[in-house]
PyMOL Python script that loads the backbone (N, CA, C, O; Angstrom):
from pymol import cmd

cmd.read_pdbstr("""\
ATOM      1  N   UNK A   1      44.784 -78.857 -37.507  1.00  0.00           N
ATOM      2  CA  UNK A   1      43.722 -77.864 -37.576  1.00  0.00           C
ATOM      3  C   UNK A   1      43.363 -77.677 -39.062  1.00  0.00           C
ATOM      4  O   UNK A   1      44.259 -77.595 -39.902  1.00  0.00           O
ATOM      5  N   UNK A   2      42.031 -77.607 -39.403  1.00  0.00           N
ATOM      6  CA  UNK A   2      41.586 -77.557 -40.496  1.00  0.00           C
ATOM      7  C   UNK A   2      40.993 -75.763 -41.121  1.00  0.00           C
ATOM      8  O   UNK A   2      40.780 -74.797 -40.388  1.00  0.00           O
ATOM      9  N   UNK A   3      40.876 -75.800 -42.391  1.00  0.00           N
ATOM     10  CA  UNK A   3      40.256 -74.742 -42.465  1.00  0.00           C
ATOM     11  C   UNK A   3      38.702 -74.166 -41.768  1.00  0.00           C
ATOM     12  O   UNK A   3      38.186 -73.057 -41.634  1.00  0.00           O
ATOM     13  N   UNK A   4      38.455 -75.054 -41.553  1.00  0.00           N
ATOM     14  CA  UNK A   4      37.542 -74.183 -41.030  1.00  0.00           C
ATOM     15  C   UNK A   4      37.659 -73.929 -39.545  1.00  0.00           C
ATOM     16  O   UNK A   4      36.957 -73.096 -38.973  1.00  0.00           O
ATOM     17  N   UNK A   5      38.766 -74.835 -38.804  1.00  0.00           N
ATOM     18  CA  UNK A   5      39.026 -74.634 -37.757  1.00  0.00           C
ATOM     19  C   UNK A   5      39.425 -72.842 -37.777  1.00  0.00           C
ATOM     20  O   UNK A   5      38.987 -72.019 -36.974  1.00  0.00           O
ATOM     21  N   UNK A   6      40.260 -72.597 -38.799  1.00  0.00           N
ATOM     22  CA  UNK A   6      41.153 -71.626 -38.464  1.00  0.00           C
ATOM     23  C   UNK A   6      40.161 -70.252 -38.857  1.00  0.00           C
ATOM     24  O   UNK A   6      40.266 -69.136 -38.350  1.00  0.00           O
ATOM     25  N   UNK A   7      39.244 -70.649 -39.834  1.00  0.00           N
ATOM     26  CA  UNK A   7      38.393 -69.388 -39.812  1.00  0.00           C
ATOM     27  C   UNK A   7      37.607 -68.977 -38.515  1.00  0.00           C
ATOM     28  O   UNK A   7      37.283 -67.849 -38.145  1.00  0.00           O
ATOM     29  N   UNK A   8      37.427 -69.985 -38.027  1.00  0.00           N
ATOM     30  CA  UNK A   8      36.458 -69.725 -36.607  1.00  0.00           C
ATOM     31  C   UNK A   8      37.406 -69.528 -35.509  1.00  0.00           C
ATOM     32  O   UNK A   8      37.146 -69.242 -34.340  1.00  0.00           O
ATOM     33  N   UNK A   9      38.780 -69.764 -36.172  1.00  0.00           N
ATOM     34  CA  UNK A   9      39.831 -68.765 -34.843  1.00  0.00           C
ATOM     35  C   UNK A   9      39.882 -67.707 -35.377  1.00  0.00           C
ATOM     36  O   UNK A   9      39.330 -66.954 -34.574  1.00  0.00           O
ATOM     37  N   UNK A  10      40.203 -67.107 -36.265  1.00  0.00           N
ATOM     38  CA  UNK A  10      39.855 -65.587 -37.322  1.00  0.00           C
ATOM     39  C   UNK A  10      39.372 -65.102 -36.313  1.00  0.00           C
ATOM     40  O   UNK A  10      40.064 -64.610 -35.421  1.00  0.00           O
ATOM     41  N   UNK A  11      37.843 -65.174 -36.285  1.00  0.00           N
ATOM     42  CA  UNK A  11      36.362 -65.354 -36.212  1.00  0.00           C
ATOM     43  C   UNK A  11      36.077 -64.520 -34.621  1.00  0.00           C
ATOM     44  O   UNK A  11      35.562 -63.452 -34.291  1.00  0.00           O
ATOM     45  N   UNK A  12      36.697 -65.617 -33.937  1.00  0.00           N
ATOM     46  CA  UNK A  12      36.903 -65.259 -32.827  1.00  0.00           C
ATOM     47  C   UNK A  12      38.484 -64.082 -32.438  1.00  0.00           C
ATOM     48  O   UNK A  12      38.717 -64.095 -31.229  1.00  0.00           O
ATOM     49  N   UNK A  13      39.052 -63.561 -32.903  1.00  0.00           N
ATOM     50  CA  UNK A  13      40.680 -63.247 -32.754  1.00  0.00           C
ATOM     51  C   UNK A  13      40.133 -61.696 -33.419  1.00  0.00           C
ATOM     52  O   UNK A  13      40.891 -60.726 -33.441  1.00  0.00           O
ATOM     53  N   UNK A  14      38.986 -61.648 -33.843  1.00  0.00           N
ATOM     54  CA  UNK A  14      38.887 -59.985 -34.998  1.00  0.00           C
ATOM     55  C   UNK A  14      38.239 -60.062 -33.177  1.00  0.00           C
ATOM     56  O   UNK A  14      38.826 -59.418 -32.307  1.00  0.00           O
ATOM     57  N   UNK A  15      37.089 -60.866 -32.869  1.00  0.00           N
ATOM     58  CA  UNK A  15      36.203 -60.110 -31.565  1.00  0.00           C
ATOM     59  C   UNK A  15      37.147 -59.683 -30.129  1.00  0.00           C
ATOM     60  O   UNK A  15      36.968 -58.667 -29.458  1.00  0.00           O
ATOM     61  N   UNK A  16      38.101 -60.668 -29.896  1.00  0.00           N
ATOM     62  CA  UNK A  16      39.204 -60.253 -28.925  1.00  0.00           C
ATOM     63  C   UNK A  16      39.606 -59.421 -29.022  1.00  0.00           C
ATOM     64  O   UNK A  16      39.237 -58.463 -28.343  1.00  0.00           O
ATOM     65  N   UNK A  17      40.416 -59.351 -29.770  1.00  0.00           N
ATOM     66  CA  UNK A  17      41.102 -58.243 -30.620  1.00  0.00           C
ATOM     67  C   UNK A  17      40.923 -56.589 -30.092  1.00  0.00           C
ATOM     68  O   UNK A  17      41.600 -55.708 -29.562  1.00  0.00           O
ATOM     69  N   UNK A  18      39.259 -56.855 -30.723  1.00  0.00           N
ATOM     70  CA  UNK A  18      38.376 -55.602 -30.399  1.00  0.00           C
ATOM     71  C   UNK A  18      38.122 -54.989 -28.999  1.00  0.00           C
ATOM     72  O   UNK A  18      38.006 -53.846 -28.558  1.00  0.00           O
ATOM     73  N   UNK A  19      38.079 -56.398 -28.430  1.00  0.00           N
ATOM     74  CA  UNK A  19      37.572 -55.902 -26.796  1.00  0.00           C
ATOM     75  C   UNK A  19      38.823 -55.761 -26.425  1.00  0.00           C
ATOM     76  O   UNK A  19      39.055 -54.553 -26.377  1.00  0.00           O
ATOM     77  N   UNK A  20      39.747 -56.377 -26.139  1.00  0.00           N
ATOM     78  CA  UNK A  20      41.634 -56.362 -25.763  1.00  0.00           C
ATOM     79  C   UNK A  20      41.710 -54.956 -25.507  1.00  0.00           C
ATOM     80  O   UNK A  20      41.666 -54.243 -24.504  1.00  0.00           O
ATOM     81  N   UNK A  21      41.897 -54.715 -27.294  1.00  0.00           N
ATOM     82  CA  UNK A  21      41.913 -52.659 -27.847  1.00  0.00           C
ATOM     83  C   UNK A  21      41.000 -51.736 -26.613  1.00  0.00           C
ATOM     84  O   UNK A  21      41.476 -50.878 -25.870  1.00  0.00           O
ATOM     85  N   UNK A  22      40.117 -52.028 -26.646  1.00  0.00           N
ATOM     86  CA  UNK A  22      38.973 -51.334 -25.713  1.00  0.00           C
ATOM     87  C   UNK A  22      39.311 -51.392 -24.574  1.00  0.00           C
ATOM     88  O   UNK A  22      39.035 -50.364 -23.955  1.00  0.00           O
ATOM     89  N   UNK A  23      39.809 -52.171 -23.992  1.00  0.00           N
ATOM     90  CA  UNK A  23      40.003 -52.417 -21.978  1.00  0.00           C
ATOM     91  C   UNK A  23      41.389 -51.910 -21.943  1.00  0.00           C
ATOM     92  O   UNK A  23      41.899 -51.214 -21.064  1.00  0.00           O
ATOM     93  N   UNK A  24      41.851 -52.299 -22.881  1.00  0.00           N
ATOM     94  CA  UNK A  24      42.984 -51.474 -22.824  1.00  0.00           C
ATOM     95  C   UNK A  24      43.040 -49.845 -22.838  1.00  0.00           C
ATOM     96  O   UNK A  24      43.941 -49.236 -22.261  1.00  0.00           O
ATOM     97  N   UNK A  25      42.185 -49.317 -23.422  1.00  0.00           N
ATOM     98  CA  UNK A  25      41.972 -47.938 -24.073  1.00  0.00           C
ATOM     99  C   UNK A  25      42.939 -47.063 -24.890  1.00  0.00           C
ATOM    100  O   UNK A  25      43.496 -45.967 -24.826  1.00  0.00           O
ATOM    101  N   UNK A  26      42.826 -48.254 -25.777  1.00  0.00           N
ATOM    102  CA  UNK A  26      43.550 -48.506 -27.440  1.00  0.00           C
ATOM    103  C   UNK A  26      42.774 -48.300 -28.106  1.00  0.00           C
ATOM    104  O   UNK A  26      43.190 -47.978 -29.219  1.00  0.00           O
ATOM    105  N   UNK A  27      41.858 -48.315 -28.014  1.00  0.00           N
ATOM    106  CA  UNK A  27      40.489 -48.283 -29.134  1.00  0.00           C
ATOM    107  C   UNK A  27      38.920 -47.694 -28.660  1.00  0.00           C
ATOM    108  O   UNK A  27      38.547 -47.941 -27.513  1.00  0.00           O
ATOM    109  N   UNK A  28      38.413 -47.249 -29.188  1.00  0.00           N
ATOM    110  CA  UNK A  28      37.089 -46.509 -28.674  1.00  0.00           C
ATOM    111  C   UNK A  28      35.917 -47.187 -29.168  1.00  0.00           C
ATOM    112  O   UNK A  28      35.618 -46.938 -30.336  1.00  0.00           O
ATOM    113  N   UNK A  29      35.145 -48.041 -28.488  1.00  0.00           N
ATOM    114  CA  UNK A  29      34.461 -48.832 -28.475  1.00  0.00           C
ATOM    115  C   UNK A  29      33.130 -47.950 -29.703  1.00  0.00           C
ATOM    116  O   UNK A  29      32.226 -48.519 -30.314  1.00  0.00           O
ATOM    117  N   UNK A  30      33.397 -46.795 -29.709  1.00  0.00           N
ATOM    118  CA  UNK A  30      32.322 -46.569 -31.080  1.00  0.00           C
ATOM    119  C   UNK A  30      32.793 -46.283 -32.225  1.00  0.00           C
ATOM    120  O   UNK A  30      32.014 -46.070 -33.154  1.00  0.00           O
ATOM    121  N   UNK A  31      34.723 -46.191 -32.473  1.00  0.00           N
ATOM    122  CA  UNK A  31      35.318 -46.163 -33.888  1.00  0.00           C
ATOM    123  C   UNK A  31      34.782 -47.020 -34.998  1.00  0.00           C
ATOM    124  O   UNK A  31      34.090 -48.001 -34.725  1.00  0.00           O
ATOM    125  N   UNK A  32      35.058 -46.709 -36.194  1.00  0.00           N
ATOM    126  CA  UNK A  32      34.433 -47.768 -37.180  1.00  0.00           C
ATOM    127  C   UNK A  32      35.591 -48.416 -37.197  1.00  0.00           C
ATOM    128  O   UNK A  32      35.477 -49.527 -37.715  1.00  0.00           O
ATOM    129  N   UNK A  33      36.809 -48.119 -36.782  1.00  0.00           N
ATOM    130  CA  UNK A  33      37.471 -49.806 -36.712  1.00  0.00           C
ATOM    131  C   UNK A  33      36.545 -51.093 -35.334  1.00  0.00           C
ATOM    132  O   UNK A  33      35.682 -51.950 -35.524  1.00  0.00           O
ATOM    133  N   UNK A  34      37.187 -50.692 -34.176  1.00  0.00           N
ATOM    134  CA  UNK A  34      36.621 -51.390 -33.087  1.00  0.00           C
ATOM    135  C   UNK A  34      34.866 -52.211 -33.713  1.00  0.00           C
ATOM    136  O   UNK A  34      34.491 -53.350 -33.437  1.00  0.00           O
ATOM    137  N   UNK A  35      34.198 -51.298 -34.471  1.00  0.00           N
ATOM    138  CA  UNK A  35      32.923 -52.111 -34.688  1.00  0.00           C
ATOM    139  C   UNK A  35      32.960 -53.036 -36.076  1.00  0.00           C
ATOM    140  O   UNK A  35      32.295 -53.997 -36.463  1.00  0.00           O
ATOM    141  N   UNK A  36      34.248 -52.144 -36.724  1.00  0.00           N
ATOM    142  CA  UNK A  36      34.070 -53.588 -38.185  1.00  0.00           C
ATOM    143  C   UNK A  36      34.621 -54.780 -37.892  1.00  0.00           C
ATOM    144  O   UNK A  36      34.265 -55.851 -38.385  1.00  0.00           O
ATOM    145  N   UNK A  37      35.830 -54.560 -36.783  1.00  0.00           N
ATOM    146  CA  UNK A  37      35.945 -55.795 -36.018  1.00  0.00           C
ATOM    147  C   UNK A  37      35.147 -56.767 -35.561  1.00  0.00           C
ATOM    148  O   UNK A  37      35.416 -57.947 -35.787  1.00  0.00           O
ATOM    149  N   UNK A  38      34.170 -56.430 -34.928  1.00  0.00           N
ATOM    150  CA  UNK A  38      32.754 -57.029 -34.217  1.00  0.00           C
ATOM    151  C   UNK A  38      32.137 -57.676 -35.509  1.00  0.00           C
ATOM    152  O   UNK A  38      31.836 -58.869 -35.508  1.00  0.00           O
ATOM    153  N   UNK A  39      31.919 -56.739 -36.799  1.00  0.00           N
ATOM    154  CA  UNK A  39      31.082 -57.114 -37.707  1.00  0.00           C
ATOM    155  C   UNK A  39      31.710 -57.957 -38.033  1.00  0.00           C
ATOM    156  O   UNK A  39      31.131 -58.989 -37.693  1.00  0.00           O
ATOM    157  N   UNK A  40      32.910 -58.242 -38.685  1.00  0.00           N
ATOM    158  CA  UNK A  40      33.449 -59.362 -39.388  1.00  0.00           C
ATOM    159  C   UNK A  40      33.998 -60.519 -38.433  1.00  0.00           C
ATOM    160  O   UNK A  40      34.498 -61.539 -38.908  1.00  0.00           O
ATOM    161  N   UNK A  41      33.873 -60.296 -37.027  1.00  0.00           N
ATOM    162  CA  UNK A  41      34.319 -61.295 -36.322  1.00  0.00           C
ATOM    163  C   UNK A  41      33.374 -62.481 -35.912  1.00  0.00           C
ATOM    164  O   UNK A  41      33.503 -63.704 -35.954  1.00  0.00           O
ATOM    165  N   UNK A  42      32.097 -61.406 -35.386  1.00  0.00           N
ATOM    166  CA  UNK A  42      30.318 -61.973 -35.002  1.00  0.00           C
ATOM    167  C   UNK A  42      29.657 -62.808 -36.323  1.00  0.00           C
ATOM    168  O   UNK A  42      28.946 -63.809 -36.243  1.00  0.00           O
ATOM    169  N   UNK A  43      30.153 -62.014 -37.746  1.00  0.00           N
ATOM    170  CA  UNK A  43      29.687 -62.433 -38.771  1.00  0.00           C
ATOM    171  C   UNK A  43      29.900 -63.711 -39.167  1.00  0.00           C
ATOM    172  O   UNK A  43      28.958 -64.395 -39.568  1.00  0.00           O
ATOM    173  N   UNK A  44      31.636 -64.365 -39.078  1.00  0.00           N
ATOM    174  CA  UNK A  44      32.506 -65.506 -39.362  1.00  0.00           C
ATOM    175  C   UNK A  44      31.801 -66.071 -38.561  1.00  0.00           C
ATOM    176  O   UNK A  44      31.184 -66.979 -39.119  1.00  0.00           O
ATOM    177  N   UNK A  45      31.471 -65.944 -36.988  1.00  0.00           N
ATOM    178  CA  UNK A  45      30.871 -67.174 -36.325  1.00  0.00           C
ATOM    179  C   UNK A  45      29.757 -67.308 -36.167  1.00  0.00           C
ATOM    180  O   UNK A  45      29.289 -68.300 -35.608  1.00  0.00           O
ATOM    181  N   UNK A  46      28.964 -66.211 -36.682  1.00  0.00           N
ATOM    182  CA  UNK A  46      27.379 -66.594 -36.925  1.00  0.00           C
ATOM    183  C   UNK A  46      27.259 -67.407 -38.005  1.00  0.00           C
ATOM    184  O   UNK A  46      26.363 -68.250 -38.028  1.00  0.00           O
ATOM    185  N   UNK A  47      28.087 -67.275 -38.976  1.00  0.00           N
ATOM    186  CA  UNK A  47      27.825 -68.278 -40.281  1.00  0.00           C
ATOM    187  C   UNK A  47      28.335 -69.502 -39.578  1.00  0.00           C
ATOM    188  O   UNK A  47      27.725 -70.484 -40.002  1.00  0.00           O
ATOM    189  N   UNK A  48      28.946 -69.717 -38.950  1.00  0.00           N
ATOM    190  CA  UNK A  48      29.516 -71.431 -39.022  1.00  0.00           C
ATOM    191  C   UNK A  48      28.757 -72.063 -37.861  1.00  0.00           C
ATOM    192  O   UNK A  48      28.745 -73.293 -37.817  1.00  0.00           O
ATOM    193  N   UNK A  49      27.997 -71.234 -36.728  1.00  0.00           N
ATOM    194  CA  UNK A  49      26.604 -71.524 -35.717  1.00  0.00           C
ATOM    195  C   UNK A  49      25.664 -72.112 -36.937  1.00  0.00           C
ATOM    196  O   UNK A  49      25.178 -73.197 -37.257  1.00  0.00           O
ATOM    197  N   UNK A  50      25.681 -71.317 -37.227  1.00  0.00           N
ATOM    198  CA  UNK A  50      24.026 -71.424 -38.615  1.00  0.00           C
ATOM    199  C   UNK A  50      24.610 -73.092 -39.061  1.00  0.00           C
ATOM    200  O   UNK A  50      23.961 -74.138 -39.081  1.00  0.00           O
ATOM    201  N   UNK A  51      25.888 -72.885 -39.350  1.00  0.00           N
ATOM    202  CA  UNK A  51      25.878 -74.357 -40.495  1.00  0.00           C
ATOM    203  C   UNK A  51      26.117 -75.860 -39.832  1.00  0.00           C
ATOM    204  O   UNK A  51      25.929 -76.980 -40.308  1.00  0.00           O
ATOM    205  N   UNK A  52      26.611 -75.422 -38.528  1.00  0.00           N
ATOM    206  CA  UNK A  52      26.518 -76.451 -37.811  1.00  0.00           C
ATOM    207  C   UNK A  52      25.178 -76.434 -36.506  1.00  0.00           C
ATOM    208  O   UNK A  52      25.235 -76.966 -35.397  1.00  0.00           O
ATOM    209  N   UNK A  53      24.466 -75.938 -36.880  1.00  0.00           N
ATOM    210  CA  UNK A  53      23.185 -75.889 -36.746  1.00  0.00           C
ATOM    211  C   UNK A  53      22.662 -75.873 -34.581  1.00  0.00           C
ATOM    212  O   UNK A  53      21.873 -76.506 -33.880  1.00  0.00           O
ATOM    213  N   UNK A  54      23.836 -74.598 -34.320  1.00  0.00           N
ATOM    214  CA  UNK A  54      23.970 -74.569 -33.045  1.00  0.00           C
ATOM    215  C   UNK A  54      23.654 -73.293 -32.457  1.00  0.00           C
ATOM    216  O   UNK A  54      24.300 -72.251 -32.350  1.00  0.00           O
ATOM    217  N   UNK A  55      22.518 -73.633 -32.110  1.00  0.00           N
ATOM    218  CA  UNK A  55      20.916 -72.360 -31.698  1.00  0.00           C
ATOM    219  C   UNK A  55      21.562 -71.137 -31.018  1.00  0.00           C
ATOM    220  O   UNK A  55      21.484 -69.928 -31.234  1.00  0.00           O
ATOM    221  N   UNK A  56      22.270 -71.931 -30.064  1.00  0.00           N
ATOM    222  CA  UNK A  56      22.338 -70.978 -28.779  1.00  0.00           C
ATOM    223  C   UNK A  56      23.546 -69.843 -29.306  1.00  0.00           C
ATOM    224  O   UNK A  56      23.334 -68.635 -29.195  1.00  0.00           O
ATOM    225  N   UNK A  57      24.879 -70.399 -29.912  1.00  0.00           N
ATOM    226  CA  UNK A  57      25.725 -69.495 -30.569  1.00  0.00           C
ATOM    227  C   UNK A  57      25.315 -68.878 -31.597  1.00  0.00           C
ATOM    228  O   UNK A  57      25.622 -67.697 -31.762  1.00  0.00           O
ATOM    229  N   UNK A  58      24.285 -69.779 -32.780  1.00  0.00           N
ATOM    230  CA  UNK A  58      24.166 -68.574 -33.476  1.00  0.00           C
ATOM    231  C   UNK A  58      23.159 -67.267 -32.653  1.00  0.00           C
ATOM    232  O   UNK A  58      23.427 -66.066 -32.662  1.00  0.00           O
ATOM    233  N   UNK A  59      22.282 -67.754 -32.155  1.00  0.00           N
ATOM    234  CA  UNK A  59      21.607 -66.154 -31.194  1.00  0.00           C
ATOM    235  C   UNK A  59      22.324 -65.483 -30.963  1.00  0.00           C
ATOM    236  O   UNK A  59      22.348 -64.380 -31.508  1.00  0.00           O
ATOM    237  N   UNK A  60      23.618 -66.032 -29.643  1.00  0.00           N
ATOM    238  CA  UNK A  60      25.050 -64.717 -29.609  1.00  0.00           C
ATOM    239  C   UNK A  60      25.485 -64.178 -30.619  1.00  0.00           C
ATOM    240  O   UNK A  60      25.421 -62.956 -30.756  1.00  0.00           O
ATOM    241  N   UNK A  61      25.981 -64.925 -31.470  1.00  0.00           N
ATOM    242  CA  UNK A  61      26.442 -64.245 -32.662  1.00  0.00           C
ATOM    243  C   UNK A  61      25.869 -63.585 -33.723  1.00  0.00           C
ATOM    244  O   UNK A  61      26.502 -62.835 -34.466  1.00  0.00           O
ATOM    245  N   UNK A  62      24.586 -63.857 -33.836  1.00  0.00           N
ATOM    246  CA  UNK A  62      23.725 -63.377 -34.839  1.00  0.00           C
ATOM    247  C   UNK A  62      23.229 -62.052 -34.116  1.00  0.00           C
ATOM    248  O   UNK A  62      22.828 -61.128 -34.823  1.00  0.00           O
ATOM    249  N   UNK A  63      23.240 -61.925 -32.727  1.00  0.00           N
ATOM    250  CA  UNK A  63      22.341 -60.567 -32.003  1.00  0.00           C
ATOM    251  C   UNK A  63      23.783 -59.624 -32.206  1.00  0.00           C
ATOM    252  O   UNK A  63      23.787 -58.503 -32.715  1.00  0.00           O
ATOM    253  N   UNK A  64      24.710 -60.176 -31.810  1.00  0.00           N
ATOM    254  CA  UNK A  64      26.615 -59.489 -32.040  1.00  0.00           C
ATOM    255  C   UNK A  64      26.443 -59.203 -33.149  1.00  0.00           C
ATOM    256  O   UNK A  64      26.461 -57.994 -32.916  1.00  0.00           O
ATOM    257  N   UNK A  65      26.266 -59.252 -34.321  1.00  0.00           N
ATOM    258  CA  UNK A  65      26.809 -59.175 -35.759  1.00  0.00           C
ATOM    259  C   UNK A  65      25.412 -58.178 -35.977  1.00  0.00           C
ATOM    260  O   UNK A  65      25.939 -57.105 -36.271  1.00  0.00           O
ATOM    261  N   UNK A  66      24.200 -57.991 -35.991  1.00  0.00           N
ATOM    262  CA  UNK A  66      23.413 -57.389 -35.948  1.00  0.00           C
ATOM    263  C   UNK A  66      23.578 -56.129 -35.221  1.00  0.00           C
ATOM    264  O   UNK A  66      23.610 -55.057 -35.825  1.00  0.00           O
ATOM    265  N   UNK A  67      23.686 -56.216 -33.942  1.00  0.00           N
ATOM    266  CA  UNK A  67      23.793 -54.994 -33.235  1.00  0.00           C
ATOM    267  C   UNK A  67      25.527 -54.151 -33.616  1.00  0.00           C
ATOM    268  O   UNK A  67      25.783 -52.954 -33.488  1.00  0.00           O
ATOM    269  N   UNK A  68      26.106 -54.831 -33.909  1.00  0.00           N
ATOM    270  CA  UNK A  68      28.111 -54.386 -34.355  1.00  0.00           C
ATOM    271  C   UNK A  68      26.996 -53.404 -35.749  1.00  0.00           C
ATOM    272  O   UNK A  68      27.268 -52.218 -35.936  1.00  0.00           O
ATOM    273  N   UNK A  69      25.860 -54.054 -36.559  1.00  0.00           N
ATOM    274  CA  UNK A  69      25.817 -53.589 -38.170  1.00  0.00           C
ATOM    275  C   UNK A  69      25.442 -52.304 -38.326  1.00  0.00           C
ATOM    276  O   UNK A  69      25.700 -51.530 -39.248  1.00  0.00           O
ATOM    277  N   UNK A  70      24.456 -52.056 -36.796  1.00  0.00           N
ATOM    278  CA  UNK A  70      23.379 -51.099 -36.609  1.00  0.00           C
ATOM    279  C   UNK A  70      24.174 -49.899 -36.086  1.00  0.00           C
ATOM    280  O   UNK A  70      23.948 -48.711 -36.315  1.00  0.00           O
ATOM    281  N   UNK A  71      25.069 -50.392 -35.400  1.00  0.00           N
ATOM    282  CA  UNK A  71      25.988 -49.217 -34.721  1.00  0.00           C
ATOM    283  C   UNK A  71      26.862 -48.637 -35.476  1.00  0.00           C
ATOM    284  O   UNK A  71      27.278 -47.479 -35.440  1.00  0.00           O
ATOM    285  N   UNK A  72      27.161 -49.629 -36.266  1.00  0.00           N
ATOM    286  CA  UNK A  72      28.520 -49.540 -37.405  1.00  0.00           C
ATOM    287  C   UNK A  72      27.868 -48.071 -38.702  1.00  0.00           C
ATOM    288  O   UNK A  72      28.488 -47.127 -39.192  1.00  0.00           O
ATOM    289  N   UNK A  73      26.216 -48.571 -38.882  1.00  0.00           N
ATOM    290  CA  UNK A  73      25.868 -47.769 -39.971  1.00  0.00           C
ATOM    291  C   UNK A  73      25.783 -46.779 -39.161  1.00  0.00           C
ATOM    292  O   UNK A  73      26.184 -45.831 -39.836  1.00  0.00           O
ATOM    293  N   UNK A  74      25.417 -46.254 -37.763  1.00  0.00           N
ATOM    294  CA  UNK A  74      24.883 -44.680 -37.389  1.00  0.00           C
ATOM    295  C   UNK A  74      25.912 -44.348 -37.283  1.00  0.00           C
ATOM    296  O   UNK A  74      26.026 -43.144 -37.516  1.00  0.00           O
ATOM    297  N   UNK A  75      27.186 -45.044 -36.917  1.00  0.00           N
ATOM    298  CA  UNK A  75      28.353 -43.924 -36.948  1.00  0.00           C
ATOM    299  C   UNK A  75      28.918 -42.861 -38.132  1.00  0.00           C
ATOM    300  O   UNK A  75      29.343 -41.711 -38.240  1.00  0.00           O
ATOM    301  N   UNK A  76      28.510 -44.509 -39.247  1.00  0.00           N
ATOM    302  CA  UNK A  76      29.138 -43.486 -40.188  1.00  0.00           C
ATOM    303  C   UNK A  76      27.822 -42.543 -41.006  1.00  0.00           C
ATOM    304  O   UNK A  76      28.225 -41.553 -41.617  1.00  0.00           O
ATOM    305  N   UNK A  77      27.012 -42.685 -41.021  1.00  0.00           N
ATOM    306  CA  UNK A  77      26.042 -41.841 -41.330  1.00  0.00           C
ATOM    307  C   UNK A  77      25.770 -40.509 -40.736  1.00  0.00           C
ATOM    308  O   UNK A  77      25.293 -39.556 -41.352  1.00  0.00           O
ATOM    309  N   UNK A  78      26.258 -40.530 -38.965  1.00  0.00           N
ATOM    310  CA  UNK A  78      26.157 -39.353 -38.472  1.00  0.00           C
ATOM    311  C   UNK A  78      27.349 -38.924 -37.993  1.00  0.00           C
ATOM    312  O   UNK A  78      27.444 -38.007 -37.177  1.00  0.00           O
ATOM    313  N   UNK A  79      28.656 -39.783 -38.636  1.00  0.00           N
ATOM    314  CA  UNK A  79      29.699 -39.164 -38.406  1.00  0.00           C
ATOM    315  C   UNK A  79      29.786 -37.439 -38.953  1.00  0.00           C
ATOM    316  O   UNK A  79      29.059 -37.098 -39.885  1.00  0.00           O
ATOM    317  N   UNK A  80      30.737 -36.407 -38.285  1.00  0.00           N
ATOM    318  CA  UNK A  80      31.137 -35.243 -38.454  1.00  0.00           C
ATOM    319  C   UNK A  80      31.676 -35.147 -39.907  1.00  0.00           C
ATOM    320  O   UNK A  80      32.066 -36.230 -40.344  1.00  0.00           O
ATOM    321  N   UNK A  81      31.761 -34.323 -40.567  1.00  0.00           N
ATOM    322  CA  UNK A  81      32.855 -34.881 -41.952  1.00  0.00           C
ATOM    323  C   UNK A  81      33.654 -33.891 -41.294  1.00  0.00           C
ATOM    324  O   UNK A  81      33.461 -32.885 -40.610  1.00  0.00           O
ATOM    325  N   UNK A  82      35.137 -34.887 -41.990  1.00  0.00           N
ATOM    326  CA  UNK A  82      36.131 -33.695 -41.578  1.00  0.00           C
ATOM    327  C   UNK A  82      36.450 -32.414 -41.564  1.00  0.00           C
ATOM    328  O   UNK A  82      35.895 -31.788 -42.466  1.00  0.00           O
ATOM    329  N   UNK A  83      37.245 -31.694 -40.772  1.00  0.00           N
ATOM    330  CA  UNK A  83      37.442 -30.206 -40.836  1.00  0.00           C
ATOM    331  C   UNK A  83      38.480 -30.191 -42.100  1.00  0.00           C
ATOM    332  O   UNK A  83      39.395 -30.959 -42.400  1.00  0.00           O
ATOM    333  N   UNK A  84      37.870 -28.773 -42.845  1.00  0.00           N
ATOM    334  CA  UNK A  84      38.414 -28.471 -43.804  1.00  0.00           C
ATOM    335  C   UNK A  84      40.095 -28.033 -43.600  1.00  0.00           C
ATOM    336  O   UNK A  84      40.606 -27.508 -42.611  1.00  0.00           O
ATOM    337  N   UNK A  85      40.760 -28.450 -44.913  1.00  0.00           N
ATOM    338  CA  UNK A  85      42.345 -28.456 -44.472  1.00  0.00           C
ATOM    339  C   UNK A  85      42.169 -26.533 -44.371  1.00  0.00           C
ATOM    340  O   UNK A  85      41.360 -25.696 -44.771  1.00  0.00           O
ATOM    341  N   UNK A  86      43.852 -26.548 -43.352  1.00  0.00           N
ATOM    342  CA  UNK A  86      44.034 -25.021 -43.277  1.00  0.00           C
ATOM    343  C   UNK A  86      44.710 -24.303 -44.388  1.00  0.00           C
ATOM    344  O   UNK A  86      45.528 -24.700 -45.217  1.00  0.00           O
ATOM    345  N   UNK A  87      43.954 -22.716 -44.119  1.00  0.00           N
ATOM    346  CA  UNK A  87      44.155 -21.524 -45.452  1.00  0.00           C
ATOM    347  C   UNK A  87      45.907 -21.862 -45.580  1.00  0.00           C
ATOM    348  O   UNK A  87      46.507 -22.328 -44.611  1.00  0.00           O
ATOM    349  N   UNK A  88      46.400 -21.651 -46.501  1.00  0.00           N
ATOM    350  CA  UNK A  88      48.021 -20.485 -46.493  1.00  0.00           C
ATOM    351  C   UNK A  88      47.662 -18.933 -46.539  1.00  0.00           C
ATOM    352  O   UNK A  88      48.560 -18.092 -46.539  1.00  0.00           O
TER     353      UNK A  88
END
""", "prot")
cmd.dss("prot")
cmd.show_as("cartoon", "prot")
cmd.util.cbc("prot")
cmd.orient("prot")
């Protein structure tokens, strides 16, 4: 197995990973972990679709890595900020 084999197991292993966590209900499919997963997982294999010049995966992966980016920014933009620590 070569390097780039193993990035595109990465690639794929951040997106499992993510969903695994989730079906399991280990993870909450709108945390900013569960979605930076998506981002950096969709991202690794949208780049290596693109370079090996394979339409149909990069669309999956490029619409995955797009939609993981969009969700990823409203969370944290309209996340709550934390509750202030308690008086003594």
């Amino acid at each position: 197995m070569n390097t780039h084999d193993l990035i595109e197991v990465l690639g794929a292993l951040l997106i499992l990973a993510a969903f695994a966590a989730n079906q399991l209900r280990r993870m909450d499919p709108h945390s900013v972990r569960y979605l930076v997963l998506n981002v950096l997982g969709a991202g690794i294999l949208a780049v290596i679709a693109a370079t090996e010049r394979s339409w149909g995966f990069l669309l999956l992966e490029g619409t995955w890595t797009i939609v993981s980016v969009i969700s990823l920014t409203r969370t944290l933009l309209y996340r709550s900020p934390p509750p202030p620590p308690p008086e003594s």
